[in-house]
C-alpha positions in Angstrom: 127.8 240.7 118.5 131.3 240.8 119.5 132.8 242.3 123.0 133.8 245.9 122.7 137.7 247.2 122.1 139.6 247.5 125.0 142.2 250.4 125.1 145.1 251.2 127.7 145.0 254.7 129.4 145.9 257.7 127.2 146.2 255.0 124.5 142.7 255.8 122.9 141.9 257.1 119.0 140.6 260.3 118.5 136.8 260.1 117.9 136.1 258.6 121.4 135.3 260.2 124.4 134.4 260.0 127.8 131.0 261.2 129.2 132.7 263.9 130.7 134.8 264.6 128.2 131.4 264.9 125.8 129.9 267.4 128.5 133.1 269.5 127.8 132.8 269.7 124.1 128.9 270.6 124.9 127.7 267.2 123.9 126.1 264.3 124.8 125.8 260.3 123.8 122.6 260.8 122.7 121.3 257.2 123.0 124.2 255.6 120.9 125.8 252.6 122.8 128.9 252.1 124.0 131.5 252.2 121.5 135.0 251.0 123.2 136.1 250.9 126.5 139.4 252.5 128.6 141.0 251.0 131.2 143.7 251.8 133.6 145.7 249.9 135.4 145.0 249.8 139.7 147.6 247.9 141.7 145.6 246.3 143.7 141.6 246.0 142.9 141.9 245.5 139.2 141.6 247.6 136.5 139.3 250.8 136.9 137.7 250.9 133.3 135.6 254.0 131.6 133.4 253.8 128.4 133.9 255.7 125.1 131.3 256.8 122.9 132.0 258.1 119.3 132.1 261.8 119.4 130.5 262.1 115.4 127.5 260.3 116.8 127.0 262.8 119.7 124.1 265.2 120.2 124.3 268.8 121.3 122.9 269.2 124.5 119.8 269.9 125.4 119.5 273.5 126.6 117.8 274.5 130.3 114.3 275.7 129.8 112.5 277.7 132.5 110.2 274.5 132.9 113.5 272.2 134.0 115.1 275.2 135.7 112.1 275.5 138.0 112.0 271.6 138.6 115.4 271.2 139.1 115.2 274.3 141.8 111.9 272.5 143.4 113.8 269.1 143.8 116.7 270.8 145.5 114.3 272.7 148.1 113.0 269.6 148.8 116.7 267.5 148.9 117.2 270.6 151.7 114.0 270.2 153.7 113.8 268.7 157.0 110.6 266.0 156.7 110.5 266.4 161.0 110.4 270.1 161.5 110.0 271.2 157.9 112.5 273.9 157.7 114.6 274.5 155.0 118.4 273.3 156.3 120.5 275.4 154.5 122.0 272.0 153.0 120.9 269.0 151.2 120.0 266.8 154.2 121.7 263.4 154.7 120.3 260.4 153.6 121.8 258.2 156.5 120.1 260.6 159.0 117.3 261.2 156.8 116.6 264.6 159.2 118.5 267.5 159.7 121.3 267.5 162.4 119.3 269.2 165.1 116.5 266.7 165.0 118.8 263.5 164.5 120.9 264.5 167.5 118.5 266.7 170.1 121.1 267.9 172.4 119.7 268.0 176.3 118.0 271.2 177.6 120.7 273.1 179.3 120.0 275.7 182.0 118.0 278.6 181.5 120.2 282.0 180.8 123.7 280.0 180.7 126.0 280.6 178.9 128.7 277.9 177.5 
C-alpha cells in the first residue's frame, strides 16, 4: 500500500473533491477511502492539508425522511434545554457551562420594585 498523492493548492486534477465540495454537487464519499490529498502552504504551523475523494465513486445523498427530520429536530430541543431548570433556552446551551446563562451566573437578588 503506498502513501497517498500529495497535490499543492489549486494544483489538483479534476475528478477529486473535497467533502464540501461533494455536498455541493449533491454527493457524498460513500465509504470509498481517501483518494489524494491537498495541502496548502501556512507560514508558520505547517501545511494545513484536506482530503480528496474521487468524484465518479461518489454516492448521491441520502434524502431527509420524516423519521431523521423528527430526530434531528428532537436532538436540537435537547442541545437547547437547560438540564437545571429544564427550560428550553432559545439557544444551543454551552458545553463549558453545561447550563444556561441564568443558572451558571445567578445574579444577586436586587431590591424589590427597583429599577436599574
Amino acid at each position: 500500500m503506498g502513501a497517498l498523492p500529495v497535490y499543492r493548492w489549486r494544483l489538483a486534477p479534476d475528478g477529486y473533491a473535497t467533502r464540501r465540495q461533494l455536498r455541493a454537487q449533491g454527493l457524498r464519499p460513500g465509504g470509498q477511502p481517501v483518494a489524494a490529498q491537498l495541502e496548502r502552504p501556512r507560514r508558520r504551523r505547517g501545511p494545513l492539508v484536506a482530503y480528496l475523494y474521487r468524484v465518479d465513486l461518489a454516492l448521491p445523498v441520502r434524502p431527509m425522511t420524516a423519521a431523521r427530520r423528527a430526530a434531528l429536530t428532537k436532538a436540537n430541543a435537547a442541545r437547547r434545554t437547560c438540564p437545571e431548570c429544564r427550560r428550553d433556552a432559545g439557544y444551543v446551551i454551552p458545553a463549558a457551562l453545561g447550563t444556561c446563562v441564568p443558572c451558571a451566573y445567578p445574579g444577586p437578588p436586587g431590591p424589590e420594585g427597583s429599577t436599574r
